[in-house]
C-alpha positions in Angstrom: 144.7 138.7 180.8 147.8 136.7 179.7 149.7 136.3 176.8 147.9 133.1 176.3 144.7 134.2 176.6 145.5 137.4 174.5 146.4 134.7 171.7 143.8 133.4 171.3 141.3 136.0 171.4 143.6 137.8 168.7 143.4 135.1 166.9 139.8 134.8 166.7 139.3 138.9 165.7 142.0 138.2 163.1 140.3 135.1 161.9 136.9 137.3 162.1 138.6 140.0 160.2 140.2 138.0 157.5 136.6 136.7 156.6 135.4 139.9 156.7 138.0 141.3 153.9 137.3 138.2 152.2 133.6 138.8 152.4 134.1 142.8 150.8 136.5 141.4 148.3 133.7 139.2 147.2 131.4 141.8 146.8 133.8 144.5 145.2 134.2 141.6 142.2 130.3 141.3 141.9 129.5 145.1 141.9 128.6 146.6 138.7 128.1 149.7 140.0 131.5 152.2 140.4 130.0 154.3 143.4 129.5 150.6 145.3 132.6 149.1 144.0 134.2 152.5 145.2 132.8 152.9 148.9 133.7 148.7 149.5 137.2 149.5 148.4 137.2 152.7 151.0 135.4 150.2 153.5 138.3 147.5 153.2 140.9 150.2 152.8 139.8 152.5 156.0 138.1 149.6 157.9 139.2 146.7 157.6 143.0 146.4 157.0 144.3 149.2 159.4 142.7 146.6 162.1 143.7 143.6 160.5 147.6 144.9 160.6 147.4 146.1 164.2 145.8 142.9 165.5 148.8 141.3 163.1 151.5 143.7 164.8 150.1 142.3 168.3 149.5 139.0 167.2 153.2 138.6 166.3 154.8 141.0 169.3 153.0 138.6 171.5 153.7 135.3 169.3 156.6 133.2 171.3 159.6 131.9 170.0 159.5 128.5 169.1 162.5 126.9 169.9 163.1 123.3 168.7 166.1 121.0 170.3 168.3 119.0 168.1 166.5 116.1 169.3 163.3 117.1 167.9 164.9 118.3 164.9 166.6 115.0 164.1 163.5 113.1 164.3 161.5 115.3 162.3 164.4 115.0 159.0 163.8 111.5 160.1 160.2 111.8 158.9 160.8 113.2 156.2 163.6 111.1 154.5 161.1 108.2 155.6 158.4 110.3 153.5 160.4 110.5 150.5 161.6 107.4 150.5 157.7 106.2 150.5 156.9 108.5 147.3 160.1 107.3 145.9 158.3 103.8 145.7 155.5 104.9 144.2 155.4 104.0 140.2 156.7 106.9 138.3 153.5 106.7 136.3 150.9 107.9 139.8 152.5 111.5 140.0 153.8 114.5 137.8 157.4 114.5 136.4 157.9 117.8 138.8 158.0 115.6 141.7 160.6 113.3 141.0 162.9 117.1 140.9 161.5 118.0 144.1 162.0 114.6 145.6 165.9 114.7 144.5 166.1 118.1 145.7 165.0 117.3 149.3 167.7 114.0 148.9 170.4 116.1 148.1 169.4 118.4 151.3 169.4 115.6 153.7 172.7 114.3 152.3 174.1 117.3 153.1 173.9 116.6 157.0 177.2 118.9 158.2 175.1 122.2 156.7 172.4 123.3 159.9 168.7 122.5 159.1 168.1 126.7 159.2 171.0 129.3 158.7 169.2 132.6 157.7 169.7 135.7 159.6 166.2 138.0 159.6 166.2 141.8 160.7 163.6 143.7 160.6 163.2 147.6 161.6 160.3 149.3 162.0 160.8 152.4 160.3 157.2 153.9 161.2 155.3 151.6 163.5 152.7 149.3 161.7 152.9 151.3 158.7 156.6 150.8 157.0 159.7 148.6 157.9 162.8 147.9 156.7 163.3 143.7 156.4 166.6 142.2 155.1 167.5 138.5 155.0 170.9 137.3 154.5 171.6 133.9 153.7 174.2 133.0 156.5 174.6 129.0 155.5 177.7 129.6 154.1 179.7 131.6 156.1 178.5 129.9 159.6 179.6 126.7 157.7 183.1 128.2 156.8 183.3 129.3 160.6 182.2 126.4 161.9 185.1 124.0 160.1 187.5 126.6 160.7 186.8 126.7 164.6 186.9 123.0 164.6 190.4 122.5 162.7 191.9 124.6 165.5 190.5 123.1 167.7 192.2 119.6 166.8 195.8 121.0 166.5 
């Protein structure tokens, strides 16, 4: 079987699972009775989600990288300023005062065009498979920035 075809049947289990859990979680609200809402907790707990993170674990072992050129990346901030600028001419009265912050939020990003689109650095170690990992995120914007400029300035002497 290939990767491909692995997918997509993982996929489907997860998407069978998921309804599943979401099925038991419905019935552990409408229980009255502790023994029931006891032995559908068990169910989900024993059941449900040691299968569910498994199929995950694969699921995302499996998952390929998606790699995007500048090209594609370009157009797409394209898109968006082209969005914003459509909601910006929208009467202040159609939407909530929260989007006008969120709409000069996303300006002020695409202003900003020397910073790169994604600069965050993601490690994760599996401490004990499946079970427990260790996942640390480092916000790497500024220093590849700082790099960057500095690379470039010797660069031109």
């Amino acid at each position: 079987m290939s990767d491909h075809q692995r997918l997509a049947n993982l996929e489907e289990l997860l998407k069978l699972l998921y309804e599943k859990l979401g099925y038991f979680e419905r019935q552990l609200i409408i229980a009255h009775d502790p023994s029931t809402k006891f032995d559908l907790e068990q169910r989900i707990k024993r059941e449900i989600l040691p299968s569910l993170r498994s199929y995950e674990a694969e699921y995302w072992e499996l998952c390929p990288t998606i790699v995007i050129s500048d090209e594609q990346a370009e157009m797409q901030l394209v898109q968006v300023e082209q969005a914003v600028q459509s909601i910006e001419r929208i009467p202040p009265v159609e939407y909530p005062p929260e989007l006008f912050f969120l709409l000069q939020e996303i300006r002020t990003k695409l202003a900003d065009l020397d910073k790169a689109a994604s600069a965050k650095l993601k490690v994760v170690l599996p401490l004990i498979p499946v079970i427990a990992s260790y996942e640390l995120e480092m916000d790497t914007e500024g220093l590849m920035y700082k790099a960057w400029k500095s690379i470039k300035r010797l660069v031109r002497r």
